[in-house]
N, C-alpha and C positions, 0 to 999 in steps of 0.2 A: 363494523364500520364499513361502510360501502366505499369501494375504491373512486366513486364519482365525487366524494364527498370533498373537504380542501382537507382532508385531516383530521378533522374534532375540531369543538372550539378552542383549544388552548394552541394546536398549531395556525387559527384562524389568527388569536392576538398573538401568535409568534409572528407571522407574516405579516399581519396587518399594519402592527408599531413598529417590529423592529428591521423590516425591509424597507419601512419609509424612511427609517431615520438612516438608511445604508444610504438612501437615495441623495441626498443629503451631499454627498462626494463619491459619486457612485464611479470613478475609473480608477483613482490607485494615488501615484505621487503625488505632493503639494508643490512640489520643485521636479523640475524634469520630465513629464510624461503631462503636466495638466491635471483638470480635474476628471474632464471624461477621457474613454478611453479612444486611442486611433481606430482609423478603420481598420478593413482587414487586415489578417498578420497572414497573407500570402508568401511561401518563399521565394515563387516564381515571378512574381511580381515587381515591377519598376519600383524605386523611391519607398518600400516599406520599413517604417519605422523601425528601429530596434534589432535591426539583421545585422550582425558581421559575418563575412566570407573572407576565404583566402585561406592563406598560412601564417600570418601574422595578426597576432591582436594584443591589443594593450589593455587591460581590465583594472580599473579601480574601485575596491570595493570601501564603500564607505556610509555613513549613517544620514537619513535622508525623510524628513517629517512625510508623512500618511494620514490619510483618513479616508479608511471605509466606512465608520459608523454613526460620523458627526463630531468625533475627537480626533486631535491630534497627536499621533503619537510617531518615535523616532522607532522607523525601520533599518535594519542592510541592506541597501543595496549596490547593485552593480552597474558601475555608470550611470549612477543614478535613475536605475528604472527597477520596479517592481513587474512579473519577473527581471530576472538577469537577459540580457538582451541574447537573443537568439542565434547561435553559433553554429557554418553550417562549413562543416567540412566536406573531404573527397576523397576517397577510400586508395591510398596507395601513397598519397603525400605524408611530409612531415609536419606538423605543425608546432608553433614557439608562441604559445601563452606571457605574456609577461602580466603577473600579476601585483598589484601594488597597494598597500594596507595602507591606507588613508581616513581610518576609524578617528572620530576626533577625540581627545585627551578626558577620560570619564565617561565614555558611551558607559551605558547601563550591558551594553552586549560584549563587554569584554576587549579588551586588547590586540588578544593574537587571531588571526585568523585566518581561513583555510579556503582550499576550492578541491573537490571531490569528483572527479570523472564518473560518473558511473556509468559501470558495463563497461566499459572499455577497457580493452587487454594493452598493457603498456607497463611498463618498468617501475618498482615497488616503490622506490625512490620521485616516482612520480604520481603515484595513487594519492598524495593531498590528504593524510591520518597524521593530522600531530602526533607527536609522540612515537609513532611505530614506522611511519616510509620516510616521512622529514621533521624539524622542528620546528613546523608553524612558520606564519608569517608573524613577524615583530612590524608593530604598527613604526609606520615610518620607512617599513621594507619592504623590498619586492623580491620574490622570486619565479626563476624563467622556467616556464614547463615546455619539455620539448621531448615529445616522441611522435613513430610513425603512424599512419593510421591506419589499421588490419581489418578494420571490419566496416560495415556499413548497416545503416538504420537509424530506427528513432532512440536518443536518448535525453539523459539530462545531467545536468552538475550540480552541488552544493555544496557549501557548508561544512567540514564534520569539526569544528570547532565550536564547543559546549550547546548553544541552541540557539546558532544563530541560522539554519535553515528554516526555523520556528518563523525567527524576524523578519523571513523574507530574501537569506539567499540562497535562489534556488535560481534554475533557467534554463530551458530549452536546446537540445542538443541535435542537429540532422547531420548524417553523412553520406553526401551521395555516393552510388556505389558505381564501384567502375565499370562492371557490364551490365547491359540493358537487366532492369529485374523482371519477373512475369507477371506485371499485369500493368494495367495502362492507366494515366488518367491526365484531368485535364487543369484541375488546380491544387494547389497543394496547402493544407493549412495543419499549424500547431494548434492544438485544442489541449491549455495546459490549466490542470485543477489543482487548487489548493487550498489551506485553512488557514485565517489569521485570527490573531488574538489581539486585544489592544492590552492585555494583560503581558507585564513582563513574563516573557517565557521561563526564567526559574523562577518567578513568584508563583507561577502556574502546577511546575515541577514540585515544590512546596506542599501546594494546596493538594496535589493529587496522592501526597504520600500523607497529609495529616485526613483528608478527607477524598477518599476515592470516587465517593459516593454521588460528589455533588453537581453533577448532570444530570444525575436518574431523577427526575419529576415526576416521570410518569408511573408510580405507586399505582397496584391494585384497589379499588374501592368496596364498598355495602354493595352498591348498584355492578358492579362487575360481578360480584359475587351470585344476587339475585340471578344477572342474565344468566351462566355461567350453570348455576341450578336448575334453571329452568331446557338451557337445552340441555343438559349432560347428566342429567339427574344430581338432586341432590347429596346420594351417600357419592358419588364420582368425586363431587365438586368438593368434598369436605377430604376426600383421601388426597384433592390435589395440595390442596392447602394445609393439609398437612404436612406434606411430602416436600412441598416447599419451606416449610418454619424447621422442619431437621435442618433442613441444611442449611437455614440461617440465611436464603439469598431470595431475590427474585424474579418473574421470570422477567421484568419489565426491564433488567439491570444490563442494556445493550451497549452501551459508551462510556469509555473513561472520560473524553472529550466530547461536546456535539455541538448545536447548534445554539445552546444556551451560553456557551463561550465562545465558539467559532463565528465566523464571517467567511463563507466561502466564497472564490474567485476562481473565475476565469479569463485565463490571462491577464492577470491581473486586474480585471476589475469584478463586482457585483452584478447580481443578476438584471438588476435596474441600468445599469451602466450599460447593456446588450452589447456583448461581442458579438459583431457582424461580420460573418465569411459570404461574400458574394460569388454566387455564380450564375451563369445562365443555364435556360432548359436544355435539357437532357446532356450537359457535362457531364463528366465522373470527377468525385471529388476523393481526394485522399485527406483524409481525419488520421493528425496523429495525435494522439491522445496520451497523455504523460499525467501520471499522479504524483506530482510535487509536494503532497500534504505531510503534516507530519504525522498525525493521528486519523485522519479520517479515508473508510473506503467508501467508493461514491459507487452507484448502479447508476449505469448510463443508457440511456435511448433519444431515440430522434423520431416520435410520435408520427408517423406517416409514411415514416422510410425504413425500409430494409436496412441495417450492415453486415457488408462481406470483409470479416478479418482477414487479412493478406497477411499481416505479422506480430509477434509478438514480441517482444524486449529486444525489435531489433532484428527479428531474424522471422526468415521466411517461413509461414505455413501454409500449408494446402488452404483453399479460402472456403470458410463457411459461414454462412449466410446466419442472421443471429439477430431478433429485436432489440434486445438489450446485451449488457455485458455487466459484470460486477470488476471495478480496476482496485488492485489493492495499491495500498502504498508501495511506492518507488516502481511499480511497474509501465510497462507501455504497450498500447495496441493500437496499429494502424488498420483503419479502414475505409473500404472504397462506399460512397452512394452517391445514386446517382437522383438527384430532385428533378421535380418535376410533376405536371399536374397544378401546382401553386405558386405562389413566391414567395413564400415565406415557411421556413420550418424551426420549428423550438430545438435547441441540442437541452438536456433536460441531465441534469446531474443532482441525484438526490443523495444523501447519507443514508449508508445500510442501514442505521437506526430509525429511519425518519422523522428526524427530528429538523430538518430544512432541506436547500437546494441552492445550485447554481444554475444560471441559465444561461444562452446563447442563443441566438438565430445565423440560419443560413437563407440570403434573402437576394433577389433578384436585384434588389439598389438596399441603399443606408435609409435606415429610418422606419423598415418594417418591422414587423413583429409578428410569432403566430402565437395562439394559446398558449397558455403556460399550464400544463397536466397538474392535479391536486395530489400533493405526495401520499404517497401508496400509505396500507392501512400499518401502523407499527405492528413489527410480528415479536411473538413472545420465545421465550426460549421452550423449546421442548427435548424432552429424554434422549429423541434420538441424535440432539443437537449436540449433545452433553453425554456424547458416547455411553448413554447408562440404559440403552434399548437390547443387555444380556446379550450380545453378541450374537442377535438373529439376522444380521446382515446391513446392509447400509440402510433401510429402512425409510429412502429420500423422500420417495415417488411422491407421498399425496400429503407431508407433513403440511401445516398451514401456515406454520411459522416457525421460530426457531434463530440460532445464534449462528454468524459466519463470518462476525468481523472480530473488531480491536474491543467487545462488548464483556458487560461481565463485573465490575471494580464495585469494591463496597462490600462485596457478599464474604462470609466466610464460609462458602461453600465446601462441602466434604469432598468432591470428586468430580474427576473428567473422567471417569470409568466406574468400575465396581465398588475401587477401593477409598476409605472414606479417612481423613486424618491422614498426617504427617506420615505415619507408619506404615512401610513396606512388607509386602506379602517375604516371608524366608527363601524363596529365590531369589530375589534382590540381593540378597546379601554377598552373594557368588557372584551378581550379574560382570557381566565383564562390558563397559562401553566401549569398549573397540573390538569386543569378539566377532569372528565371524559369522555367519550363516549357512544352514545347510542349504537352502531354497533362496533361487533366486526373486527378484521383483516381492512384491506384495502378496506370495502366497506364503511367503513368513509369518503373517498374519494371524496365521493356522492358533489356538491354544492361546493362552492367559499370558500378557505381555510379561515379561520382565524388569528390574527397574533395576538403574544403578544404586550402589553405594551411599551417595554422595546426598538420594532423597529420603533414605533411610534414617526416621525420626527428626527429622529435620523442619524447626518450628518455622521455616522461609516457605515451605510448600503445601498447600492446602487441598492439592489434590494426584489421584495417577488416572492414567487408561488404561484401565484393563484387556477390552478387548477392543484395541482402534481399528481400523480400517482406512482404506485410501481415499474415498470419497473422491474422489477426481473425477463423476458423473456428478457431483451436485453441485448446482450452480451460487447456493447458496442461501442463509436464511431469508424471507418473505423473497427469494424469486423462486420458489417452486410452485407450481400449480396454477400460476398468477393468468395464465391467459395470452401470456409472451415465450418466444423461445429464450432462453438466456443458454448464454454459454459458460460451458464448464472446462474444466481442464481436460477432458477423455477429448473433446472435440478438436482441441490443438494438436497439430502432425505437424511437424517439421519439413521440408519440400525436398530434406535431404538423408542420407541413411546415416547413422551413428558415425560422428566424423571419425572415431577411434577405431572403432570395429575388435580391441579384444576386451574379454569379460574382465569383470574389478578383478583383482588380484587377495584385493579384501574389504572388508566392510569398517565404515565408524557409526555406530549406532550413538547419538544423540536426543536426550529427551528437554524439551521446553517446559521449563517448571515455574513457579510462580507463586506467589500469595497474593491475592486481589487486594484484603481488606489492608495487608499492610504496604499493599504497591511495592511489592519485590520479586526480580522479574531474572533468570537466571537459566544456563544452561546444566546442565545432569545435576541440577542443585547449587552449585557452586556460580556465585557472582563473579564479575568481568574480575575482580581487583586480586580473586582468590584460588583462579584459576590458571591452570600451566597450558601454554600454548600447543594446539593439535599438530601432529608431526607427521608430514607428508614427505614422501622422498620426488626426488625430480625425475621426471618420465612417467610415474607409475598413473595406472589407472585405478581408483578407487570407487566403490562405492558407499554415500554418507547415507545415514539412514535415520529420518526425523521421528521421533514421536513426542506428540503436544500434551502435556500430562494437565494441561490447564485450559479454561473455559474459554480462551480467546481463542480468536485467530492472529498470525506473529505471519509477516514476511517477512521470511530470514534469505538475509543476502551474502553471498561471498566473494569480496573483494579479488579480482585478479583474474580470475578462473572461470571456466563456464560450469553450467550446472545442467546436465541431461536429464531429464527426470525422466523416470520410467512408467509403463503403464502396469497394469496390473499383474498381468505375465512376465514381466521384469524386461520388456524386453524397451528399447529406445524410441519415449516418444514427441519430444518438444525440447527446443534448448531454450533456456534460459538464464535468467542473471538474479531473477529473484524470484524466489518458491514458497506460496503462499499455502499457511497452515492453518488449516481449520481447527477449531477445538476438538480434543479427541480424537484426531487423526496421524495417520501411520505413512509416510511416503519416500519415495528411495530415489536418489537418483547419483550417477555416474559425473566423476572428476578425471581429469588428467591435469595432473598436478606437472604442468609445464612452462611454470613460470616461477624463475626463484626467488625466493626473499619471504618478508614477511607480512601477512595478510591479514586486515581486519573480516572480521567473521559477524554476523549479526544481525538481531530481530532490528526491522526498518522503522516499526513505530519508535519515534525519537524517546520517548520518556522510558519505555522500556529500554532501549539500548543504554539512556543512561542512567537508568534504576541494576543495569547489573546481565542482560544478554546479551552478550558479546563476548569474544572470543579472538584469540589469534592464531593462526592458522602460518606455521613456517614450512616454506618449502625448500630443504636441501638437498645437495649433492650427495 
């Protein structure tokens, strides 16, 4: 399928029907915000909408009718806006949240409910985890969040009460920083993405564990088969299809969630709704870019303009210049462009499955618009996506397609490596997940992975990796070879040297395990409910070390704490707050466990985290 095309026809009548029927109430709340969306969401700017500044704010989060799609249905929100109104702090002050449960009496979303800092280092008792830093908000009460503020950059908050980030509370987070940073610009906007459902999100959670399956539409056909024989021969085409009925999966199987259930937004409105960032010629604009979704990773470009990354979750990196980007969940990345030439440019946010998009303009006044690019061609899963290309090395360069997200549900696939069934090769048996390592970084890679205990015969996990690797040069499935630069994780440098400077003291090896077909999603084998929390001492510096034994990609985030991941020599090359895992993939990086209390641990795709990967992570004296 040619990338000029809109898709095929089936995304033709996905666009056709089901964007006009978004258009319908194309900006967000039915109370509070209106039907379309405000103009820009400048921070710099006079009189914009939905901005609180200072040290003091008052939030009431409560339930609030919607309609993206032509229906109306009851959201969360905050202050009654979808997102959560955007909160901009100052790096060195205190700030005093006061939050207040004003859910009415039968919300379908629960009772208690929470607000989640994320990324931001502050006191445990203030991290917003029911159950584990406080006990929830009790509808009818407020409680006061107050810590100081250590860092600066782009963030966001939510939620972690059962799925109500699902319904909409999520929101915007900037903190200016106190000394000048290095690079300049001339206006400053959020660019925040996200997925809605008009489906109650545990009726959702429901559907995805009785049937995982039921997004994947797009089945192989006769006529695929024909093409398929005709360029690759046909004994190729019959080994592939075989290759694929062993393992019971296929390769079309990229989304647990996508477009067939979602309604994506920006800034809280649809792509009909146009969020419009104004600027004039030759400004520099700062794009912060926040993935607020729950399930979906988007691949982002701005069709005519360069971006130069300046940061990532918040923290500065050397800036490299980049067509596109792929944002996983819960991640963020700021960057500088500068328009000009036109007045009008698309921001263009598709789903790694392509199975839809979000759109935005940046436009010289309100009311322009430029092209809206035809979503790229859907790429299929391939071997080396699926760690099972025998360990001849990362294999990226000229695949054509392939798996890089939350994709994968329905199959009972045998393996994210060699090994195929529940049953662990007899090194497992010994493995020790918190043993150490002799080699540092990703050249432990060396030799046939080992597995814990815990996935040994174990009828929750449908797959291992045998021989993973770091993949931190692939930018991800259908952005390789596409024609555009995309950025990968080798490309991110940090602006600063390892803020610790000494080596881990010891390693925790961790594997992401999972069973697609029955949607159970777990760390070393062991679900959130069955698992003893990871034990870190205060001071030390540690190294955690991922490996994904399962066909998705999991951003696993750790509350509290930063996360230095390393490059392939082990040596420090990006900080960040949430470290995204490809299927099949092996990556390390460095903790200083200096902050005490107790830490929620966890893959970011919501349904997984509450299908069972999660973790608590205590740090004592």
């Amino acid at each position: 399928m040619s990338s000029d095309s809109f898709g095929g026809a089936d995304a033709a009548r996905l666009l056709s029907r089901r964007r006009f029927v978004q258009g319908l109430a194309a900006g967000g709340t039915v109370a509070g915000l209106g039907l379309w969306p405000k103009p820009s969401w400048a921070l710099a700017g006079p009189g914009q909408p939905g901005t609180l500044s200072g040290t003091e704010f008052d939030l009431a989060i409560g339930e609030t009718p919607v309609n993206f799609t032509g229906r109306t249905r009851p959201a969360i929100t905050v202050n009654g806006s979808i997102p959560a109104p955007l909160l901009r702090w100052r790096e060195g002050t205190t700030v005093h949240l006061r939050v207040r449960n004003a859910l009415p009496a039968g919300s379908i979303h629960g009772h208690e409910t929470s607000i989640h800092w994320h990324g931001i280092l502050l006191p445990a008792n203030m991290d917003g985890v029911p159950g584990l830093s406080f006990d929830g908000i009790g509808r009818g009460e407020s409680f006061h969040y107050r810590f100081q503020v250590r860092q600066s950059g782009t963030y966001w908050y939510h939620s972690h009460s059962a799925f109500q980030e699902q319904a909409g509370l999520y929101g915007p987070l900037v903190i200016d920083a106190a000394e000048p940073e290095p690079f300049a610009y001339d206006r400053d906007y959020v660019v925040m993405l996200s997925d809605w459902t008009d489906l109650d999100p545990a009726a959702l959670f429901s559907r995805l564990k009785k049937m995982p399956g039921h997004d994947n539409t797009y089945k192989r056909t006769v006529g695929d088969f024909v093409r398929d024989a005709r360029q690759d021969g046909l004994k190729a085409t019959l080994a592939d299809r075989r290759m694929w009925g062993r393992m019971r999966m296929t390769p079309t199987d990229l989304s647990d969630v996508n477009a067939h259930t979602y309604t994506y937004l920006m800034n809280g409105t649809t792509a009909l709704g146009n969020w419009t960032g104004l600027f004039r010629s030759g400004e520099k604009l700062r794009l912060r870019f926040i993935n607020g979704s729950a399930m979906t990773y988007f691949d982002v470009r701005i069709p005519g303009l360069k971006m130069t990354v300046v940061a990532a979750d918040g923290q500065h990196v050397h800036p490299v210049t980049v067509d596109e980007f792929r944002i996983a969940v819960a991640e963020t990345f700021d960057v500088i462009v500068e328009p000009s030439g036109q007045d009008a440019f698309t921001v263009f946010a598709q789903d790694s499955a392509r199975t839809g998009y979000v759109s935005g303009t940046l436009a010289v006044r309100e009311g322009l618009r430029a092209p809206v690019p035809a979503l790229d061609p859907r790429p299929l899963l391939t071997m080396t996506d699926m760690a099972m290309d025998h360990g001849t090395g990362h294999g990226m360069g000229g695949a054509a397609g392939g798996k890089g997200m939350e994709g994968g549900c329905g199959a009972n696939m045998g393996m994210a490596g060699m090994q195929h069934g529940a049953s662990a090769p007899p090194a497992a048996a010994s493995a020790d997940p918190h043993a150490g390592h002799a080699m540092p970084g990703m050249q432990r890679d060396a030799g046939m992975q080992s597995h814990p205990p815990g996935e040994r015969g174990n009828p929750l996990i449908d797959g291992q990796a045998m021989t993973p690797t770091s993949r931190l040069d692939d930018p991800g499935n259908g952005l390789r070879g596409n024609g555009r630069k995309a950025l990968s994780y080798s490309m991110l440098k940090s602006t600063f040297d390892d803020p610790d400077g000494r080596d881990p003291g010891r390693d925790i090896e961790l594997h992401l395990t999972g069973h697609m077909e029955k949607f159970a999603w777990s760390f070393n084998g062991q679900k959130f409910s069955d698992a003893a929390p990871l034990q870190m001492n205060y001071g030390e510096r540690l190294r955690i070390v991922l490996v994904n034994d399962t066909m998705m990609t999991h951003p696993i985030h750790l509350h509290g704490l930063w996360s230095d991941l390393e490059d392939d020599a082990g040596d420090f090359l990006v900080r960040k707050h949430t470290i995204d895992m490809p299927p099949g993939s092996k990556r390390s990086y460095r903790v200083r466990a200096d902050a005490l209390g107790s830490w929620a641990y966890h893959c970011h795709l919501l349904y997984h985290m509450e299908a069972g990967m999660m973790r608590v992570v205590r740090v004592d004296e």
